[in-house]
C-alpha positions in Angstrom: -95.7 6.8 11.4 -94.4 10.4 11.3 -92.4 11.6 8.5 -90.2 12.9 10.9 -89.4 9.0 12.2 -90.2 7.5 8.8 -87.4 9.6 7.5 -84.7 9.0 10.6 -85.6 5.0 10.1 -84.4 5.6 5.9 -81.4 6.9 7.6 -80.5 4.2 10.0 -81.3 1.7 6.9 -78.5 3.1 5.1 -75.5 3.5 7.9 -75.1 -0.1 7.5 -74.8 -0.3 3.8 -72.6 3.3 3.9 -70.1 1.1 6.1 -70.1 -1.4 4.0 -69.5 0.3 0.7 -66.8 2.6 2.3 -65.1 -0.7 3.9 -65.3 -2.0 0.5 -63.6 1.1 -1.1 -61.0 0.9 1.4 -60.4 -3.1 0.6 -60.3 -2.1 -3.2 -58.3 0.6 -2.4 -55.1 -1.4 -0.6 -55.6 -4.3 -3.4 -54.8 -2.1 -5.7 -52.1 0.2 -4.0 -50.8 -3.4 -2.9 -50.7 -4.7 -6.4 -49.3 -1.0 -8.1 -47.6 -1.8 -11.2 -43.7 -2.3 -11.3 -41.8 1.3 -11.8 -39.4 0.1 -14.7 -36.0 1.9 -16.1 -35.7 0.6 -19.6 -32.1 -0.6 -18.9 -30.6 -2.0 -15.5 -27.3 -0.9 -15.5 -25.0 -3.3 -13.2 -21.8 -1.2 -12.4 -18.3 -2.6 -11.2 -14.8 -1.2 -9.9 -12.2 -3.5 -11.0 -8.5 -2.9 -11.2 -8.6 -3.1 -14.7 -4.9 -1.2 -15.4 -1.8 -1.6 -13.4 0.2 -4.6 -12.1 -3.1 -6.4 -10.6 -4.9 -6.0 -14.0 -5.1 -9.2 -13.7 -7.9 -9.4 -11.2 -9.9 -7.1 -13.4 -9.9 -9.0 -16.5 -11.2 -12.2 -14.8 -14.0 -10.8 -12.8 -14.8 -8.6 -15.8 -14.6 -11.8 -17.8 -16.7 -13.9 -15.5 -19.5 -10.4 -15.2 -19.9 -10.4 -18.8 -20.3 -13.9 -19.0 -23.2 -14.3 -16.8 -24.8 -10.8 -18.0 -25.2 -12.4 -21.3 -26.3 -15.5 -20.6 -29.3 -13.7 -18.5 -30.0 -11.3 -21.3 -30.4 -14.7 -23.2 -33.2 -15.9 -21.1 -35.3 -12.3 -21.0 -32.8 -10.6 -18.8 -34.7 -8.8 -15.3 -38.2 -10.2 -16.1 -37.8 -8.6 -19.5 -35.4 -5.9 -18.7 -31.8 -6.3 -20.3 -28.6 -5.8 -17.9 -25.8 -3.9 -19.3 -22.3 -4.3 -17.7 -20.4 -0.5 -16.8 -17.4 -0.9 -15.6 -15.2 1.7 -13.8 -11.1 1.4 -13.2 -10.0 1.5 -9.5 -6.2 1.1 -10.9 -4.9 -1.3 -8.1 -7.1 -0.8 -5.6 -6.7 3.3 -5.5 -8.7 4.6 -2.8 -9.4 8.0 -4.9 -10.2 6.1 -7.9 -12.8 3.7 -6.8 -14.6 7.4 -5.7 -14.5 8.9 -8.6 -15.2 5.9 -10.3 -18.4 5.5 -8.2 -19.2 8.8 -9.2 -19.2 8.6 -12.9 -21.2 5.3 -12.9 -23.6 7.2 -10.6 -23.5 10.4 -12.6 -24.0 8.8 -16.1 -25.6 5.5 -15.6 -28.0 6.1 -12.5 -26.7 2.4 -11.2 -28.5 0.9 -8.4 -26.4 -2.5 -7.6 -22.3 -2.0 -8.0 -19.7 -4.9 -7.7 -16.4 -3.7 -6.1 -13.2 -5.4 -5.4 -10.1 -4.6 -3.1 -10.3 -3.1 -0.1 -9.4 0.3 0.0 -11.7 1.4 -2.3 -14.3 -0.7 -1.3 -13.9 1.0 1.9 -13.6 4.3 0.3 -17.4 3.7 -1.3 -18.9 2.8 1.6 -20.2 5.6 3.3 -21.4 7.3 0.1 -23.3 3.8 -0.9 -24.6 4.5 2.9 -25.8 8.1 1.8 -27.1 7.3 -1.5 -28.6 3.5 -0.8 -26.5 1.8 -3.4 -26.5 -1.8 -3.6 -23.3 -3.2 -3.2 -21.5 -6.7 -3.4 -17.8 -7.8 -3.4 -16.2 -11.3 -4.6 -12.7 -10.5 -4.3 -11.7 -8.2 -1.3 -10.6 -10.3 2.0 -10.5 -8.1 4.9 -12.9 -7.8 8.2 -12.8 -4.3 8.1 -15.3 -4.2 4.8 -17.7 -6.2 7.9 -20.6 -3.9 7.9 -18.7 -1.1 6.7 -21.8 -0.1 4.9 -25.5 -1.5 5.5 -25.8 -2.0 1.8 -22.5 -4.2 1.5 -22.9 -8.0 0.7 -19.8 -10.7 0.0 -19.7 -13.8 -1.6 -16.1 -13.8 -1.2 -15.0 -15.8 2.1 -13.5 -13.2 4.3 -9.9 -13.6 6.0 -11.5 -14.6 9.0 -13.3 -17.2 7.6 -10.7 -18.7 5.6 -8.6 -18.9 9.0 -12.0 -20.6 10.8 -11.7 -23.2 8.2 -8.0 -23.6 8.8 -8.4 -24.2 12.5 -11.4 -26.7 11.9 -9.6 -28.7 9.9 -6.8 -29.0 12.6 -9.5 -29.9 15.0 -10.7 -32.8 12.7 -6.9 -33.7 12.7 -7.1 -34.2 16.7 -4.2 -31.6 17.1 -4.6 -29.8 20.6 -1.6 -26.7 20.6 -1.7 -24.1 18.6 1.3 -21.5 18.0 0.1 -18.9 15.2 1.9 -15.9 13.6 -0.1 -13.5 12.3 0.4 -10.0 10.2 0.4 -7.2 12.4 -2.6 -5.8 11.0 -6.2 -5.7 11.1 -6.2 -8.3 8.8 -3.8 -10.8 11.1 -6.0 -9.0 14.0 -9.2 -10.3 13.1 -7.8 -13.8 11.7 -6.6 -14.0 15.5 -9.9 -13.3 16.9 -11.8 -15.6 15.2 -9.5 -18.3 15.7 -8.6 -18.3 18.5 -12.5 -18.3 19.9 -13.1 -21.0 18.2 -9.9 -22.6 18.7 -10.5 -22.3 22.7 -14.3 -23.3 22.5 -13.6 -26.6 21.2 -11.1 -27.6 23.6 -7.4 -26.3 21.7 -4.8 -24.0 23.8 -3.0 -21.5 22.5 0.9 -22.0 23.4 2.0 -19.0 21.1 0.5 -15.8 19.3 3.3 -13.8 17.5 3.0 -11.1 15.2 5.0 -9.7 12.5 5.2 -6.4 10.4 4.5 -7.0 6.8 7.0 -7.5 5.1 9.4 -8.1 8.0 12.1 -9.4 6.6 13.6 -10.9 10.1 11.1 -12.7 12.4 13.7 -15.0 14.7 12.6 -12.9 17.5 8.9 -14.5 17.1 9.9 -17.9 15.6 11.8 -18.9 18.4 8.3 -17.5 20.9 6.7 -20.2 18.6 9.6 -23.2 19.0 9.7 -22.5 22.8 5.3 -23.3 22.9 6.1 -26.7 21.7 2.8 -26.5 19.9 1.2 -29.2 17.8 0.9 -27.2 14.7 1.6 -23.4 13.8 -1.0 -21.1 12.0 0.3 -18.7 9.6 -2.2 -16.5 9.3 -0.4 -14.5 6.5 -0.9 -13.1 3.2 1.6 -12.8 0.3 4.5 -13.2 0.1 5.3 -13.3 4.2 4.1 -17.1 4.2 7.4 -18.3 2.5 9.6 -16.0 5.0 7.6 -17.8 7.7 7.6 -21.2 6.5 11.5 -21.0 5.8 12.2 -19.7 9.2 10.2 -22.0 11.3 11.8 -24.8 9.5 15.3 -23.5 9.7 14.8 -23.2 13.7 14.1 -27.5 13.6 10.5 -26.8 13.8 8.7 -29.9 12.0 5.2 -29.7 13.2 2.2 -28.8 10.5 1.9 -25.9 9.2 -1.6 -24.3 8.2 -2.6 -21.1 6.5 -4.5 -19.5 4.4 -2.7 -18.1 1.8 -0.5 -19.3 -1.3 0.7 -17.9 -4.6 3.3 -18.1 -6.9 5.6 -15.6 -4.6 4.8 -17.6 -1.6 6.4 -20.6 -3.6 9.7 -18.8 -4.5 10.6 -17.1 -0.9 9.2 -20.7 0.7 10.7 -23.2 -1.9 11.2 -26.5 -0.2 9.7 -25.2 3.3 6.1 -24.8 2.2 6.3 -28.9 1.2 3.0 -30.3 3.3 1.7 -26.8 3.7 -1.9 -26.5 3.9 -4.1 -24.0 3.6 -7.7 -22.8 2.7 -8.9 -20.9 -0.1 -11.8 -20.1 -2.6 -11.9 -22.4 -5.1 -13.6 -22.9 -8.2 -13.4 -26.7 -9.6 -16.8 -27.7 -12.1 -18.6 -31.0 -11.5 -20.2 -33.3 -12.9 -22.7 -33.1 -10.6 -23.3 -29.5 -10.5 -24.6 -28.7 -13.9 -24.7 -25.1 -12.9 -20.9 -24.6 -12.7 -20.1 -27.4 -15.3 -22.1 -24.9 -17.5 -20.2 -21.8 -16.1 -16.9 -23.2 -16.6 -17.5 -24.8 -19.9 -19.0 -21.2 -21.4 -16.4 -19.3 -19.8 -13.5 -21.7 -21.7 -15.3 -21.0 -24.9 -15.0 -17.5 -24.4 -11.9 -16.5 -23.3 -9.6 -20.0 -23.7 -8.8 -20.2 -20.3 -10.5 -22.2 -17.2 -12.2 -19.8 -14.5 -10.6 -19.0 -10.8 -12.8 -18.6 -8.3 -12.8 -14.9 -8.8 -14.1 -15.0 -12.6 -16.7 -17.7 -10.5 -17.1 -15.1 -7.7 -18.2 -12.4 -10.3 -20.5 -14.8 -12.5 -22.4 -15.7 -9.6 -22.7 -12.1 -8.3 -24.4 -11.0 -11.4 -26.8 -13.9 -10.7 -27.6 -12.7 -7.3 -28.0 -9.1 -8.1 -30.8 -10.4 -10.9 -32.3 -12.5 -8.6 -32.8 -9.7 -5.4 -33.7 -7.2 -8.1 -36.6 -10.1 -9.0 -37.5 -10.1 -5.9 -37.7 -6.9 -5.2 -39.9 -6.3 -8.7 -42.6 -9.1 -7.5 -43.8 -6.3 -4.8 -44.2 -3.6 -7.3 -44.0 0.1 -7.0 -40.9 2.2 -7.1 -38.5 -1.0 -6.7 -35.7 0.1 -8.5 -33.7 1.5 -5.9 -30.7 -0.3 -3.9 -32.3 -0.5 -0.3 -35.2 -2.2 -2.1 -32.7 -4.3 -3.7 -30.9 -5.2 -0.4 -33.9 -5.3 1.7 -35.4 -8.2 -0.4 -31.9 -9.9 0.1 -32.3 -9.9 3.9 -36.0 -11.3 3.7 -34.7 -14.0 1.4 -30.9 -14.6 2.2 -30.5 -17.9 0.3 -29.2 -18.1 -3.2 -27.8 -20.8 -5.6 -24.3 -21.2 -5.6 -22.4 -21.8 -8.9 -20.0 -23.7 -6.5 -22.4 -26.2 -6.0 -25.5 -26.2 -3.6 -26.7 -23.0 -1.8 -25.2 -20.1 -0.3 -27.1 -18.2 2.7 -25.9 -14.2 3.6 -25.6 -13.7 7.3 -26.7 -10.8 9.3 -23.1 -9.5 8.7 -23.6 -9.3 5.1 -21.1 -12.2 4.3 -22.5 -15.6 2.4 -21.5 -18.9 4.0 -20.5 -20.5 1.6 -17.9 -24.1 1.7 -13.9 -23.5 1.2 -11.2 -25.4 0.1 -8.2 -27.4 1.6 -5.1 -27.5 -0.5 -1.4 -29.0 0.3 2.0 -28.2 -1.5 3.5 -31.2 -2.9 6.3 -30.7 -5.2 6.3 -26.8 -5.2 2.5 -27.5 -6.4 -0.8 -26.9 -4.6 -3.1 -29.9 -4.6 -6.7 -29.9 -3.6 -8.0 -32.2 -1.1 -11.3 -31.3 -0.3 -13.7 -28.7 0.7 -14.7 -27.7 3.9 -18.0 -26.7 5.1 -19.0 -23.6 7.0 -19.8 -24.3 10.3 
């Protein structure tokens, strides 16, 4: 043979074993690249905007409370797959627009926070668009309105939302058999959005819709709308309502002879003293925290949180708790593919892979494409000037 063809055969020899050793490099290559090792900070901070001065300071103690609560108890068990959370919390005074910003700021300035829990809506609204521009992880358990509804891409709830408080309501009058529904409703895009829901739903499974009134908050006269309502003959009326206009409403209807059920989804103390004897039978859905017996989970919660601060939880020291736990959980997730994960669209993206998350109400909780966790409600009635719980209702 030549050594012209001897040598061009050596050559055509080795092509194959060329490809197979570059294919190989490439294959050990990706593995590895695939497999990169976790980018760790040596602390995760876990910011939070809470109304912690002011006439709601209230609110912020509990969900501070309830964020400390289950901070610690993670940091117990190795924390972030080793990595200890530390709680920074920022003052929105009230539910300041202004001050949840510059609140924001500071925990973003001094703590490089990556996952923030916010509360109220104004300032929650007020965050959004710069959580948008810097890809900040963000969760609320406490604000109610449909306006924080994809207000920013990074924005989760595991606080029911006004509309879906109102979409329990109206079940439960379905499973009642009632068929006409009068509702009065804020004039607001709170009471807007209540409507809308409601009234889909309301139509789609067979109800009518005699009357749909609405009133000014704080209104202090609503005849005008009260006798709409008394002349629609309806079955029950729907206050969709926030405090303290439900005891107004409730007072009025029954002073125009109206007897029929009433249904809402709001009650507090000042509802009570404008309502008095009016609200007796009232029903209406809420969060609500109550431990089991058969959910170690938040017999656990509730027990720690007792020994801790003397008091039992609400459901928005239960909404914070359980917020923690789903930020430590995404941020697991989000570890497990390595890299630079410590970021909040990584944080949120592993979220919407894996939207189901253990509820410390009990069972599961799964975060729709809207951001908002379905998670089941409760029914009270007033009896006595006192709200009694009757069951919970599960989202449909």
């Amino acid at each position: 043979m030549p050594l012209e063809e001897e040598a061009q055969g050596r050559k055509d020899m080795l092509k194959p074993i060329g490809a197979a050793l570059t294919a190989a490099f490439f294959i050990t290559t990706s593995a590895a690249l695939a497999a990169e090792k976790p980018k760790d900070p040596d602390v995760i901070h876990i910011g939070a905007l809470f109304a912690m001065t002011g006439k709601t300071s209230f609110y912020g103690t509990v969900m501070s409370q309830g964020m400390k609560q289950a901070i610690d108890e993670i940091n117990a068990k190795g924390g972030v797959d080793g990595i200890k959370l530390e709680a920074d919390i920022e003052d929105h005074k009230g539910g300041v627009a202004k001050a949840g910003v510059d609140g924001f700021t500071r925990l973003r300035n001094l703590y490089n926070v990556q996952a923030v829990m916010t509360s109220f809506s104004p300032p929650t609204l007020a965050i959004a668009p710069i959580a948008d521009e810097q890809k900040i992880f963000l969760i609320n358990g406490g604000g109610v309105s449909n306006n924080l509804v994809g207000a920013s891409k990074y924005l989760f709830h595991n606080r029911s939302l006004a509309s879906d408080l109102g979409h329990a309501a109206v079940s439960h009058a379905h499973d009642l058999g009632l068929k006409k529904m009068a509702e009065l409703a804020w004039n607001s895009d709170a009471g807007d959005n209540i409507v809308k829901v409601v009234d889909e739903y309301w139509k789609k499974n067979g109800g009518t819709v005699v009357a749909s009134e609405k009133m000014d908050v704080g209104a202090s006269n609503i005849d005008t709308q009260v006798a709409k309502i008394r002349a629609g003959n309806p079955d029950f009326i729907g206050l969709w309502l926030f405090s303290p206009d439900p005891g107004l409403a409730a007072k009025r209807i029954r002073d125009f002879g109206l007897k029929v059920p009433l249904i809402g989804v709001e009650y507090t103390a000042d509802v009570q003293k404008l309502g008095g004897a009016a609200l007796e039978g009232y029903e209406f859905t809420s969060d609500y925290f109550q431990p089991s017996a058969d959910e170690p989970w938040s017999a656990a919660f509730a027990k720690g949180y007792k020994e801790r601060y003397h008091s039992d939880p609400d459901f928005y020291a239960a909404n914070y708790y359980e917020g923690v736990y789903v930020i430590a959980e995404a941020m697991k997730r989000a570890r497990a593919e390595g890299g630079d994960w410590y970021h909040g669209d990584k944080i949120a993206a592993a979220l919407r892979a894996n939207p189901t998350f253990k509820s410390v109400y009990g069972g599961s909780m799964v975060f729709q494409a809207n951001g908002v966790a379905k998670k089941r409600v409760a029914l009270f009635k007033v009896q006595n000037g006192n709200k009694v719980f009757e069951k919970y209702i599960e989202a449909k």
